[in-house]
ZALUM-131184 format. One record per residue (C-alpha): residue in three letters; x, y, z. Coordinates in steps of 0.2 Angstrom, whole numbers. Example, Ala and Ser with C-alpha at 12.3 -4.5 7.8 and 13.67 -1.06 7.14 Angstrom:
<sites>
<site 'ALA', <62, -22, 39>>,
<site 'SER', <68, -5, 36>>,
</sites>
This chain:
<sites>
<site 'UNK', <281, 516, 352>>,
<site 'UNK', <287, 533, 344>>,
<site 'UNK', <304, 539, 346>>,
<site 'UNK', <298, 554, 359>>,
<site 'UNK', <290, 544, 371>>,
<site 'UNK', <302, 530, 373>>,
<site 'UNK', <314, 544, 376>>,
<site 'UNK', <303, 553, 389>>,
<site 'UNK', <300, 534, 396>>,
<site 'UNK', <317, 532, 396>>,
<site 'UNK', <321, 547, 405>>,
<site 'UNK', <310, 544, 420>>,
<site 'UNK', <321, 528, 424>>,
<site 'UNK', <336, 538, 424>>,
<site 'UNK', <346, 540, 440>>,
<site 'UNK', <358, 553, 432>>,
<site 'UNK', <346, 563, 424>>,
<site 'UNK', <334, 564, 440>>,
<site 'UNK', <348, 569, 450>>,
<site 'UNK', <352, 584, 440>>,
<site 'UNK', <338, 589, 429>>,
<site 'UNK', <327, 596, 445>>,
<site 'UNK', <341, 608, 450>>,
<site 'UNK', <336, 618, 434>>,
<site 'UNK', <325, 632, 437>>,
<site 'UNK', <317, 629, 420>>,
<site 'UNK', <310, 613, 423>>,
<site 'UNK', <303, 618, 439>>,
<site 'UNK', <294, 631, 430>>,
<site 'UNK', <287, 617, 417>>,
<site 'UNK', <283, 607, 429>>,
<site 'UNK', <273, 619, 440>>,
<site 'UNK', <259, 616, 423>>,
<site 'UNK', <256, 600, 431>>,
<site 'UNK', <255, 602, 449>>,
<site 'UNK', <250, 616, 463>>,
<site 'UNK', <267, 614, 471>>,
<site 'UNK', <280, 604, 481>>,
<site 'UNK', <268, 603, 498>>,
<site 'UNK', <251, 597, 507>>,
<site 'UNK', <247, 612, 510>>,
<site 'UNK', <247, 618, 492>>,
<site 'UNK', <238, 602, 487>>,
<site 'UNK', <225, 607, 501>>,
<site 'UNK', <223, 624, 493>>,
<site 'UNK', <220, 616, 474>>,
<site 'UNK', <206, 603, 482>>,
<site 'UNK', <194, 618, 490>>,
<site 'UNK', <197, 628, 477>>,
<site 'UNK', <190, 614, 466>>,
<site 'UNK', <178, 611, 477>>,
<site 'UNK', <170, 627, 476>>,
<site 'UNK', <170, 623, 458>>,
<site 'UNK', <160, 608, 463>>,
<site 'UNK', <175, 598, 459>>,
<site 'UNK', <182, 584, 468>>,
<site 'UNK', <201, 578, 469>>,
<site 'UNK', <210, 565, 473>>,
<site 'UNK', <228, 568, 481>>,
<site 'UNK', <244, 559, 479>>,
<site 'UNK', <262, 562, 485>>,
<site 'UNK', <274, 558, 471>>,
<site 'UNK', <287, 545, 476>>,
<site 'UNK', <291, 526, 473>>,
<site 'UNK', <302, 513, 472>>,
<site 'UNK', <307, 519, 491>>,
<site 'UNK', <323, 507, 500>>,
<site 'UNK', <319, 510, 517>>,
<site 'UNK', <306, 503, 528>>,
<site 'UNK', <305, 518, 539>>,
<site 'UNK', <302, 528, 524>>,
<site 'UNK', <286, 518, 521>>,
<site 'UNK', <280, 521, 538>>,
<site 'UNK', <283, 539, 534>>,
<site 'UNK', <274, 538, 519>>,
<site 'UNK', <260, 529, 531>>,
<site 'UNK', <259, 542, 542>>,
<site 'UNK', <259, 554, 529>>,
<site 'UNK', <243, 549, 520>>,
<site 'UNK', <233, 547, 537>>,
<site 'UNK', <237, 565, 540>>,
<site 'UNK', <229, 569, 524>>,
<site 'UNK', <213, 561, 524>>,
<site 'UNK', <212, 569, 543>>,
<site 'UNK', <213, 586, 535>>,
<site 'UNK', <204, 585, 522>>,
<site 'UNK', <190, 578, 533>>,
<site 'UNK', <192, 594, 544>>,
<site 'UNK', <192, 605, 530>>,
<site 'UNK', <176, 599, 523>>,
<site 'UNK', <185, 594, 506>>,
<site 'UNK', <180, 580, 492>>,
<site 'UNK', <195, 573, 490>>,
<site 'UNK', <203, 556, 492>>,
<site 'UNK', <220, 548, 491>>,
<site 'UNK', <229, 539, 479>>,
<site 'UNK', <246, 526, 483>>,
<site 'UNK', <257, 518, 475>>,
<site 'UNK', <263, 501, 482>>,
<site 'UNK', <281, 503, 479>>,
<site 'UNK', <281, 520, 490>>,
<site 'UNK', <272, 509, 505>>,
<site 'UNK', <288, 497, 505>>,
<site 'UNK', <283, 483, 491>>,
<site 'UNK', <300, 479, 486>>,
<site 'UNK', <304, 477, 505>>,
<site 'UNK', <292, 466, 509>>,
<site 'UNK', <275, 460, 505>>,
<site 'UNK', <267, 460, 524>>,
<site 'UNK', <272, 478, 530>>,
<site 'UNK', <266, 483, 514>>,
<site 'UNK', <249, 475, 516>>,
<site 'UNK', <251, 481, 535>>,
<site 'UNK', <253, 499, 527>>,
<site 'UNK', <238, 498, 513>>,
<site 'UNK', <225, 490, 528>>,
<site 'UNK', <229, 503, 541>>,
<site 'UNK', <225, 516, 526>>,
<site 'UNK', <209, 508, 521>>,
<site 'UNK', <203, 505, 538>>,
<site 'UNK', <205, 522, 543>>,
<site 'UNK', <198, 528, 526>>,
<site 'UNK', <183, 518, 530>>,
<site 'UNK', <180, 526, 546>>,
<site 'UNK', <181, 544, 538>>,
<site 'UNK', <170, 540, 524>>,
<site 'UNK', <182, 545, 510>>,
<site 'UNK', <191, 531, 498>>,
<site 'UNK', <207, 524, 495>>,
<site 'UNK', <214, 523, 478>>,
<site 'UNK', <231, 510, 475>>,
<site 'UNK', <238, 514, 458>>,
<site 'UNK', <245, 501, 446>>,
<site 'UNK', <263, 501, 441>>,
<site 'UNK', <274, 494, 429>>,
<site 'UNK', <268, 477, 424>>,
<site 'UNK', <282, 467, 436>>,
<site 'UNK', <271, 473, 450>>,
<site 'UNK', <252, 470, 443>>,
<site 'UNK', <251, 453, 451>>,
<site 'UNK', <255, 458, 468>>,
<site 'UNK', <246, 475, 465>>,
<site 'UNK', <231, 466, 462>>,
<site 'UNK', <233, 452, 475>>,
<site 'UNK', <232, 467, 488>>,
<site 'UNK', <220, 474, 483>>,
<site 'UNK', <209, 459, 485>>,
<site 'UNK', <216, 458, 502>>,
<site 'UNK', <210, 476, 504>>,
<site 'UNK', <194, 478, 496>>,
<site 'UNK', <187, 460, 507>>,
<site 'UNK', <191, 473, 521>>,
<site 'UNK', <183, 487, 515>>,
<site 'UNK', <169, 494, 503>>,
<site 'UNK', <181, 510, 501>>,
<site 'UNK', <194, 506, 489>>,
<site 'UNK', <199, 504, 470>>,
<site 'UNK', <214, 501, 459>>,
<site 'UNK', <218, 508, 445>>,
<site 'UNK', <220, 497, 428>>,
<site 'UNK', <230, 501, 412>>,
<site 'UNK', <222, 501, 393>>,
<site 'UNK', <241, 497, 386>>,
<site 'UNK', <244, 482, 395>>,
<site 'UNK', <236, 466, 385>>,
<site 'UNK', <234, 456, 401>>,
<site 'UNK', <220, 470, 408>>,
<site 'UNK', <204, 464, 401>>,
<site 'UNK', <207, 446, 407>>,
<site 'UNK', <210, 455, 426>>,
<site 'UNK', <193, 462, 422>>,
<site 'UNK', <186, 444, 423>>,
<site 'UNK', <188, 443, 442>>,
<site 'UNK', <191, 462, 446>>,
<site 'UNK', <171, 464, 441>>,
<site 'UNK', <161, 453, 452>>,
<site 'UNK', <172, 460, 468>>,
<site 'UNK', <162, 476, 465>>,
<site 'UNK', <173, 490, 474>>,
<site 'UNK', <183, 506, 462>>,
<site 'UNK', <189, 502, 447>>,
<site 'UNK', <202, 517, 438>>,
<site 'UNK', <204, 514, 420>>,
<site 'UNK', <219, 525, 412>>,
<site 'UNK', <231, 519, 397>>,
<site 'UNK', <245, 518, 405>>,
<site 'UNK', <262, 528, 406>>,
<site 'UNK', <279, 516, 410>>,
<site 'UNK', <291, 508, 399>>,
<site 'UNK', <284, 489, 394>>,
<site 'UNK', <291, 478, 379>>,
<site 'UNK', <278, 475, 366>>,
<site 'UNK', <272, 458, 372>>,
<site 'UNK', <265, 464, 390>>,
<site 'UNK', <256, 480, 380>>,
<site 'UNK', <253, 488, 365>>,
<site 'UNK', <264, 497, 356>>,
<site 'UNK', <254, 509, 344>>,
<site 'UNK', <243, 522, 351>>,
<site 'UNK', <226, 517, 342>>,
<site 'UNK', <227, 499, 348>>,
<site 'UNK', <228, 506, 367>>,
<site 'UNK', <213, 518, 362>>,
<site 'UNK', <205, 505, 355>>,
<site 'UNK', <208, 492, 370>>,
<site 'UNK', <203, 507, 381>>,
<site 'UNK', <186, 509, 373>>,
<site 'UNK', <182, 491, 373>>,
<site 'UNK', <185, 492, 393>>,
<site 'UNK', <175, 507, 397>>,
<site 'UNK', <159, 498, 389>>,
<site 'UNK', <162, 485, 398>>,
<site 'UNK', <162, 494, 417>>,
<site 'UNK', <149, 503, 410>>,
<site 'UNK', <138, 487, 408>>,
<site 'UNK', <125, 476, 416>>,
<site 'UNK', <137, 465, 426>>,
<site 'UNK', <148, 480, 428>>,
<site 'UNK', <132, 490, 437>>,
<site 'UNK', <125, 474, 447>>,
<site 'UNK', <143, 470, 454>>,
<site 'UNK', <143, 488, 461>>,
<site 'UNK', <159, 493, 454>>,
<site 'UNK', <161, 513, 455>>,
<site 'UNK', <170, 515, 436>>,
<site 'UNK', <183, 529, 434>>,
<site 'UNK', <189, 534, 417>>,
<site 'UNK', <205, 543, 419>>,
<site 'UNK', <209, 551, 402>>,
<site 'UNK', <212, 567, 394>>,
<site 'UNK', <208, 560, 375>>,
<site 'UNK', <193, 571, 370>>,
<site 'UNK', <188, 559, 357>>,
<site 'UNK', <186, 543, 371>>,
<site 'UNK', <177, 555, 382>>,
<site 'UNK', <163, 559, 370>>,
<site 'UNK', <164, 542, 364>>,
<site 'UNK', <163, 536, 382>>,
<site 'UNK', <150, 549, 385>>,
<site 'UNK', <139, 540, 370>>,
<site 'UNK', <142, 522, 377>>,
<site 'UNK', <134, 530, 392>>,
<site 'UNK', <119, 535, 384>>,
<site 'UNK', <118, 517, 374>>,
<site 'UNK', <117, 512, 392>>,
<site 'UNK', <101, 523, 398>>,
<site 'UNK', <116, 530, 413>>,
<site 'UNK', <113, 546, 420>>,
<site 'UNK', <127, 560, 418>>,
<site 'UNK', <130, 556, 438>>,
<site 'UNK', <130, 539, 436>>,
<site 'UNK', <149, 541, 424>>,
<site 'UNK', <165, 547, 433>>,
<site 'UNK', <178, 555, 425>>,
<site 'UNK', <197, 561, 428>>,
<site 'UNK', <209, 570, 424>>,
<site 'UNK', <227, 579, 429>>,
<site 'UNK', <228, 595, 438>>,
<site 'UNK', <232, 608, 425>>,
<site 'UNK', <228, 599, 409>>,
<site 'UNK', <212, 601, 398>>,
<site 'UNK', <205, 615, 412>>,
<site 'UNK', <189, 619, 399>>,
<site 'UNK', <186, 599, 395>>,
<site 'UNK', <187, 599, 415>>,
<site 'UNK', <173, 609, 417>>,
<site 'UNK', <163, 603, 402>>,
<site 'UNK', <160, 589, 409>>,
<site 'UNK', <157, 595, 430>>,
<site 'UNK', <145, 608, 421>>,
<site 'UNK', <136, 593, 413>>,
<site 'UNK', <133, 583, 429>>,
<site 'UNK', <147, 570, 430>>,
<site 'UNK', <155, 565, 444>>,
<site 'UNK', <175, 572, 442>>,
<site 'UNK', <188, 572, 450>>,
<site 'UNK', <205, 580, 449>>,
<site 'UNK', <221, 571, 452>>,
<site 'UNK', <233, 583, 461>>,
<site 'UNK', <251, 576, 464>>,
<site 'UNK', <264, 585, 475>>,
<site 'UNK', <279, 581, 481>>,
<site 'UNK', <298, 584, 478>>,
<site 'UNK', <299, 566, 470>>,
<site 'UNK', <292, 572, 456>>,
<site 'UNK', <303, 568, 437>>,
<site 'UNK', <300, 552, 434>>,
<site 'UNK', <282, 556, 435>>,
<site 'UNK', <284, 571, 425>>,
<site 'UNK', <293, 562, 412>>,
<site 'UNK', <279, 549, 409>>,
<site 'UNK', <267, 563, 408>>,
<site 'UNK', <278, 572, 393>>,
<site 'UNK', <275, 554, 386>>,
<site 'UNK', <258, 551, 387>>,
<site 'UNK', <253, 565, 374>>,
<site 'UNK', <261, 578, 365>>,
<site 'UNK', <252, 592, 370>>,
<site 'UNK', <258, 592, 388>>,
<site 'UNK', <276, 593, 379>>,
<site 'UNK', <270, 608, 370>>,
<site 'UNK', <261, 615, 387>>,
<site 'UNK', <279, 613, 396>>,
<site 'UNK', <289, 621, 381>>,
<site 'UNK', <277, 637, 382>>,
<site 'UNK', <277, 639, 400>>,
<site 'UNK', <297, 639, 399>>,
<site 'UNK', <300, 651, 386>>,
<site 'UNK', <283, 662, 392>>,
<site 'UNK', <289, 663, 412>>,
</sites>
């Protein structure tokens, strides 16, 4: 792992540095590359102007690791809120959650209580639910719940990370349960025997995986497969796997943050995928920030310009 991004790893799990960093009217400025703003209501804006593009988003408020359980019921609350609007507004967008922000570490049932009554209610409005993958301590229990979920609901998917080595083994029986399936590299801090330390073994790992939820049993199981990077060499190689495959354009789903690779973002809506934007917003927003410095250098250079441009 190179010196930068354990550094920017690093950083996101730093109390200290969280605390005071987001006081600095410079980072804010950085940061606003990234994400529409702090609120729903600008998340709500960057969704129908997307969708006008012919675009669709998904929506997540930033925040984890939360140490109250009336937080979590916030957060709850929260989430049904937004896919109430975005139904009244006519919008294509769905939510994203992290399990941590529903109460995980304070217990598993009110979390499960949490994700159901989100699923449920998802189910009802015709829009999807998607539960994104932590650090490796929680992948057990992330998945165990979203088995639970997905029994109740066709409507749901989790997300699954290229870095970690256990991943394609949790494609073994992630597959035949049909239901969304988000494959990204992966972002937190893990020790070289839970993931792969050097970039072009996580590509490599990455690529692997796409052929295979791109495949026959992939197809015939009904998963709804998601590719969730902003590497333009995957994409076109995904994009070639596709066509190996006889897929149609529609039939590959792709996406990408709010803010990054705008053209390639287009590109590939203009062409006739399925894409979708992930918008984050929030005011719990470093430690997510930090792990997107560390994903690629570009979004390093991207924050630099905007600082010394604004």
């Amino acid at each position: 792992m190179g010196l930068v991004r354990s550094a920017f790893l690093a950083g996101s799990q730093s109390r200290w540095l969280r605390e005071r960093a987001v006081k600095y009217r410079f980072v804010k400025r950085a940061v606003a590359r990234f994400m529409p703003g702090e609120d729903l209501d600008a998340a709500l804006a960057a969704a129908g102007a997307l969708r006008a593009q012919g675009i669709g988003s998904v929506l997540t408020c930033l925040g984890e690791n939360l140490e109250r359980p009336e937080e979590a019921e916030q957060v709850t609350r929260h989430y049904l809120d937004v896919m109430e609007r975005q139904k009244r507004d006519g919008l294509d967008a769905e939510i994203s959650i992290k399990l941590t922000q529903l109460g995980l570490d304070l217990g598993r049932a009110a979390c499960e209580a949490h994700v159901l009554s989100l699923v449920e209610r998802a189910r009802t409005l015709g829009t999807w639910v998607w539960i994104d993958m932590e650090s490796s301590d929680y992948a057990d229990a992330t998945l165990d719940i979203y088995r639970l979920a997905r029994a109740r609901s066709p409507n749901v998917g989790v997300c699954v990370q290229a870095y970690l080595h256990r991943t394609a083994q949790d494609l073994q029986s992630l597959i035949p349960l049909g239901g969304g399936l988000r494959l990204v590299k992966g972002a937190y801090r893990e020790p070289p025997e839970k993931a792969f330390p050097r970039k072009r073994d996580v590509d490599a790992n990455y690529f692997a995986l796409a052929k295979r939820l791109l495949g026959r049993e992939a197809r015939q199981a009904g998963v709804r497969p998601i590719f969730g990077t902003h590497d333009a060499v995957l994409v076109r190689r995904i994009e070639e796997a596709a066509r190996v495959e006889s897929l149609r354009p529609s039939e590959v789903e792709f996406q990408m943050l709010y803010g990054i690779r705008r053209e390639e973002q287009a590109r590939l809506a203009a062409q006739g995928h399925r894409f979708r934007v992930l918008i984050s917003y929030g005011d719990a927003w470093f430690p997510w920030y930090m792990r997107r410095l560390a994903e690629r250098p570009a979004n390093l250079l991207f924050a630099l310009k905007n600082v010394f441009t604004a």
